[in-house]
N, C-alpha and C positions, 0 to 999 in steps of 0.2 A: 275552435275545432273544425277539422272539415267536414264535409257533406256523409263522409263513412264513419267518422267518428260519432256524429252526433247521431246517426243511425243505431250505431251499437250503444249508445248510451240512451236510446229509447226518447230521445230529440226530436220531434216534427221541425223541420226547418221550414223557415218561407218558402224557400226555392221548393222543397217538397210540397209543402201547400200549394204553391204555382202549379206545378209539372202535374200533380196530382188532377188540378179542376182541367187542364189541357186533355188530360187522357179518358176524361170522365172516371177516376177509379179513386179510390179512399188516399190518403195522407198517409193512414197507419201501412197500406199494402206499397205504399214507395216507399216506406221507409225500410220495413222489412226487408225487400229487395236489396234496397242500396246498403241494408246492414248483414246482409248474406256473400255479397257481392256479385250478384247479378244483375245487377240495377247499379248505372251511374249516373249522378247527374253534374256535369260539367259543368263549374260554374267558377271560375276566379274569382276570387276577392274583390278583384280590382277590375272585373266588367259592369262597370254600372250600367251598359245600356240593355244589359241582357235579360231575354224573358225563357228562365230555365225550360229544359225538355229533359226526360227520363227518358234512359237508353237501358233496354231490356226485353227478355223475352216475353214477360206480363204485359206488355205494352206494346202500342203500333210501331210497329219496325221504321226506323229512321233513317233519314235520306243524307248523307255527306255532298257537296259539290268542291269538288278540289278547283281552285283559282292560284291567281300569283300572273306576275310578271318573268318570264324567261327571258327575254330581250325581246320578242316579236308583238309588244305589248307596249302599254304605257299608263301612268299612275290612275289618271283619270279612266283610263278604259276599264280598268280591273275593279275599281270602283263603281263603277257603271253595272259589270257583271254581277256585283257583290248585291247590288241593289234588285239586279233583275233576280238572280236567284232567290232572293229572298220571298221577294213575289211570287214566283213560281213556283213555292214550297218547299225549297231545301232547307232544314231544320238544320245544319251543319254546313259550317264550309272551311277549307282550307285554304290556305295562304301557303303556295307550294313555291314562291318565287326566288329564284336564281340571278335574279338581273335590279338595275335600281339601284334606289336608296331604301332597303330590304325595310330597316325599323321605322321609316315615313309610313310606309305601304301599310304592314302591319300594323300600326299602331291606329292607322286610320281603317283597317279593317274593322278592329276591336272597340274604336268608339263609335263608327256607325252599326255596327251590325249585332239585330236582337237575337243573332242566334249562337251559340258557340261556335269559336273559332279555332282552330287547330292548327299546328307548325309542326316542320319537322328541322330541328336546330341543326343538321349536321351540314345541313346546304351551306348555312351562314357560316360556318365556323369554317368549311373547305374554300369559302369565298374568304375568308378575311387572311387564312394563310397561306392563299396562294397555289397551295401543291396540296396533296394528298398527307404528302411526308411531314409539312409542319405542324401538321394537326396537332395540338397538345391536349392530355386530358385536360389541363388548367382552362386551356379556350373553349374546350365542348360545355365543361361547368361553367365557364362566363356568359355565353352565346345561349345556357339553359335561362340561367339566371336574368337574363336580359326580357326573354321570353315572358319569363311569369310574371315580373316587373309592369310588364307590356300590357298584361292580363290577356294571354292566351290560355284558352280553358283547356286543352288537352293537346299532348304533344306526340309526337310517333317519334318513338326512342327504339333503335337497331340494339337492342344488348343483346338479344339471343345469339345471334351469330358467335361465334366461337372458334377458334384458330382449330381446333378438331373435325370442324364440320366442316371448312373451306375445303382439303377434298376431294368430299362427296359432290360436289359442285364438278368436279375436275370432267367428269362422263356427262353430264347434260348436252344436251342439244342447245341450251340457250344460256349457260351457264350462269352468273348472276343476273339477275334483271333489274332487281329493287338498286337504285342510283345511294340510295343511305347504304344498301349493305357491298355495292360493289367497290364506295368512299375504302366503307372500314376493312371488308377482305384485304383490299391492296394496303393500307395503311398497317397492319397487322403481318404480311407478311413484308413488309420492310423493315418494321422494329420488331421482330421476330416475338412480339408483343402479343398480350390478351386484348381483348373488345376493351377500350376503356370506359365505354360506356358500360359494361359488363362489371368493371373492377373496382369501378367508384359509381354503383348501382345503389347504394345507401347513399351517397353526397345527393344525389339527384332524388331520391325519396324526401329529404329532409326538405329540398326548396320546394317540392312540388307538396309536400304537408302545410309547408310555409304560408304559401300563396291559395291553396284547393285546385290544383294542376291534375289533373287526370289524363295517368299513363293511357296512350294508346303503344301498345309493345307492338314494333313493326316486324314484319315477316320478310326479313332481309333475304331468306331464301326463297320465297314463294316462286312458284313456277311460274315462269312465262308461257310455255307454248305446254299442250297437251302432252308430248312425251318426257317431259317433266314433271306433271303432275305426279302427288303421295309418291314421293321417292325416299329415297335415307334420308338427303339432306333435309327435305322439308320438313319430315317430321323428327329428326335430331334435334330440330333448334327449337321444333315446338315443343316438346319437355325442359329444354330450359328456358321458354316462356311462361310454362306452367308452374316453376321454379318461382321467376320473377313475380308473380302472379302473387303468390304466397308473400313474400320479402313487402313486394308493396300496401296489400295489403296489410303487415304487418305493423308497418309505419305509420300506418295511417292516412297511406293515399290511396286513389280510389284506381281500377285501372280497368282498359277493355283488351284483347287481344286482336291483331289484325289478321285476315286471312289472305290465301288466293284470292285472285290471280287468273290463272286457265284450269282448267280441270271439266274432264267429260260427263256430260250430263250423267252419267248413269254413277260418280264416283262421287257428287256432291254432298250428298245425305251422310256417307260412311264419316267425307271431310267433317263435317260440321260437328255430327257427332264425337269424331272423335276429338276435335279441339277442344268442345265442352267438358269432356270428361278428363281430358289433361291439364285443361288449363282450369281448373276448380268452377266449372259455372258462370265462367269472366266472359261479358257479354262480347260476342263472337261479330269482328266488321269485316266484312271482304270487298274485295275490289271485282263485282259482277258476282261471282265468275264470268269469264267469258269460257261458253261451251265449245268451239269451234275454231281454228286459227286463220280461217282465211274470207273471213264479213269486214275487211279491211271499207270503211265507208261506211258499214252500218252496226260496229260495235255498239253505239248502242241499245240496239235490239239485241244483239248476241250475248252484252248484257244481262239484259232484262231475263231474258229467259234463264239462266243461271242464279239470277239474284232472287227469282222467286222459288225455284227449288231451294236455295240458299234460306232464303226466309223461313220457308217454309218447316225445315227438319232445324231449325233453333239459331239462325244468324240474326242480331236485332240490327245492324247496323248497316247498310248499303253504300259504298259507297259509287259515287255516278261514273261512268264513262259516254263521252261525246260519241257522234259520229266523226270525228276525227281524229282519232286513237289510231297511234302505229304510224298518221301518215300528215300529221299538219297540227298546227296550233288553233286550239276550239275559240271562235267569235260568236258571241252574244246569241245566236240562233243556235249554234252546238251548245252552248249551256242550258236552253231552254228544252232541248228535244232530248241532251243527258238526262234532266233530272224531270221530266215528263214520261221515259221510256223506266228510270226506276222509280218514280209513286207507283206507276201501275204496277208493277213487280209486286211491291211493297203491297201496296193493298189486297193484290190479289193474294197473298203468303196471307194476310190478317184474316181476309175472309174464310181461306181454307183452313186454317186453326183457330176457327171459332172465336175468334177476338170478341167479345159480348159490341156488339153496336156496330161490327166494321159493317158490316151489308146492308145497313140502314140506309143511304146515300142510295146503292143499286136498285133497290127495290122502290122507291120515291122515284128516283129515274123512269121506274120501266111506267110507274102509274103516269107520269109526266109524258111520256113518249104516246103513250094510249090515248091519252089526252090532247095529244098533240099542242100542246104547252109549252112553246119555245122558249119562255121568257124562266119559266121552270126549269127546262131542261139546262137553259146555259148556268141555273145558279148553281148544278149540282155537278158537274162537271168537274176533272182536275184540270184543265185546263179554258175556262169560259173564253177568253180572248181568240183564242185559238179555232174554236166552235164557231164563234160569231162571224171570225172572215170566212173560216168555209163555206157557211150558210149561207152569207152573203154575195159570197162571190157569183151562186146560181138562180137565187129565188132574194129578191131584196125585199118580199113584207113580210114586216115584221109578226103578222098573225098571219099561219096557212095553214089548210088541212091536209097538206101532203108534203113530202119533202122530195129532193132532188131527185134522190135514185129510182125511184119509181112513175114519180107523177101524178093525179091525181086520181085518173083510170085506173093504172094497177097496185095502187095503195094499198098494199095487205091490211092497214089499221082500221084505213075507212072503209076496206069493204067488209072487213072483221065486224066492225060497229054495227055495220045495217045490217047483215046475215044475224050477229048472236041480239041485237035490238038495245044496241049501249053503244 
């Protein structure tokens, strides 16, 4: 059975034991979740090196790093990333790769990596035919199927899109963005065809029960720039995600929805909510949002700042963007500073909705800071490595009572201490 079946059939799984003592929260309340479906937990059959996480609003909101080889890349380097992010807290990652020998990459994602890994099959499948136009549904179902094989835990499947909604696309300022849904727009309007992935949406239910594949349903229309944002298009296709939502859960696969994209700070909360209430409760991933279209060099602050509103009004899933979004290919310092600018997003969305324990860490901080306890300060940190060279770069002992930016004359902590007598 998979992770949602055994859910409804009142199952405590390992995987839920695991993800359960991870989040500090009960077995029975993940199950719950993952048998309501709001809670998923992403686990193929076939990843044996994986240490489950629970993706949900009950829980600390989770960080994706999208990876892959494009051709500006190489097997070993993407491997290299895979390992740094993993250090650096990304609880997800993706294998977004275009270039290579796609199932080497992949396959070696899935056996080094303890955390769920995610694909999106329509790359591979526009790669092995060549053209847009030879795509066949048979190849999308093989190219799925190879996937789960693989033991990729969750996949971004374009079925919403729909030859009705192509278009509403027609008046955008950026018209399609998402590369899966701009694939299948054009391939649909050449065989005057529906989504095939839409049309054999039951064929891909059954591998993904097969193996415990969890849908991630992509947002082939999501907006790219701000005056696309909550347009027809975007929310057309998100009723027939919400659609999908149902079907799969049906099946007995387990599934998240994807979101935006760009969209104005003041329009995020309405987004969120309203995907939750359309798409049955299905835990809610976005891409940032980014609020602003022109932080070209520092998306990922522009990022962050979206992803925690996001977080915050009920998105559990985040996923990263670099500082080099829109304008180059992220190396090893862009991955590091993506999924450092959304933890703190992420954390700070926990602490604003009362997460029971997320503020524990801050609060041990500030006593560590008062204390002037550097050796404290760097454990508690989401980034310690990071802390340490700063530090060092201006003051190198390792015990001080004052830090850089003041010095030790105008130390607000130390003159605090002598003035209140602590």
């Amino acid at each position: 059975m998979t992770q949602l079946e055994s859910a409804c059939k009142g199952i405590i799984t390992p995987q839920m034991k695991i993800a359960a003592r991870r989040e500090g929260a009960s077995a029975e309340t993940v199950r719950k979740e993952v048998a309501a479906g709001r809670a998923v937990i992403a686990a193929n059959i076939r990843h044996k090196s994986l240490l489950p996480v629970v993706i949900g609003r009950r829980f600390g909101c989770k960080i994706n790093a999208n990876l892959g080889n494009s051709g500006f890349s190489t097997h070993g380097g993407e491997i290299k990333k895979l390992r740094l992010a993993v250090k650096w807290g990304a609880d997800a990652v993706m294998d977004l790769s275009t270039g290579g020998d796609l199932r080497k990459l992949r396959r070696a994602f899935v056996r080094r990596s303890p955390v769920p890994v995610g694909t999106v099959p329509v790359y591979e499948a526009m790669l092995r035919a060549g053209t847009v136009e030879n795509i066949t549904p048979e190849l999308l179902l093989q190219v799925i199927r190879e996937h789960a094989e693989d033991g990729v835990d969750f996949m971004t499947v374009h079925a919403g899109i729909l030859r009705k909604h192509i278009p509403f696309a027609k008046t955008r300022v950026m018209g399609i963005v998402s590369r899966g849904g701009a694939i299948l727009a054009k391939w649909m309007n050449h065989h005057r065809s529906e989504n095939p992935l839409y049309t054999h949406f039951a064929d891909i239910c059954r591998i993904f029960r097969e193996y415990d594949v969890t849908f991630s349903l992509g947002d082939a229309l999501r907006p790219g720039c701000l005056a696309d944002a909550c347009d027809r298009a975007q929310y057309a296709e998100l009723e027939t995600l919400g659609e999908l939502v149902a079907v799969s859960r049906k099946s007995g696969a387990q599934a998240m929805v994807e979101g935006p994209g760009h969209v104005p700070l003041d329009q995020i909360a309405g987004t969120v909510k309203k995907a939750l209430r359309v798409c049955h409760d299905a835990p809610f991933y976005v891409l940032g949002p980014l609020v602003t279209d022109i932080a070209a060099g520092y998306d990922h602050i522009n990022a962050a700042i979206g992803a925690a509103q996001a977080a915050l009004h009920g998105a559990s899933f985040l996923c990263y963007v670099t500082p080099k979004e829109h304008v180059g290919f992220p190396d090893c310092e862009d991955v590091r500073q993506g999924i450092m600018a959304l933890r703190t997003a992420a954390h700070a969305a926990d602490i604003a909705r009362g997460l029971e324990g997320a503020r524990r860490r801050d609060d041990e901080m500030s006593k560590a800071r008062y204390a002037m306890d550097w050796k404290r300060q760097f454990a508690l940190v989401l980034d310690p490595g990071r802390a340490r060279e700063y530090r060092f770069q201006t003051i190198t002992e390792t015990v001080s009572e004052h830090c850089a930016m003041c010095g030790p004359k105008f130390c607000s902590v130390k003159n605090s201490r002598e003035a209140c007598g602590r």
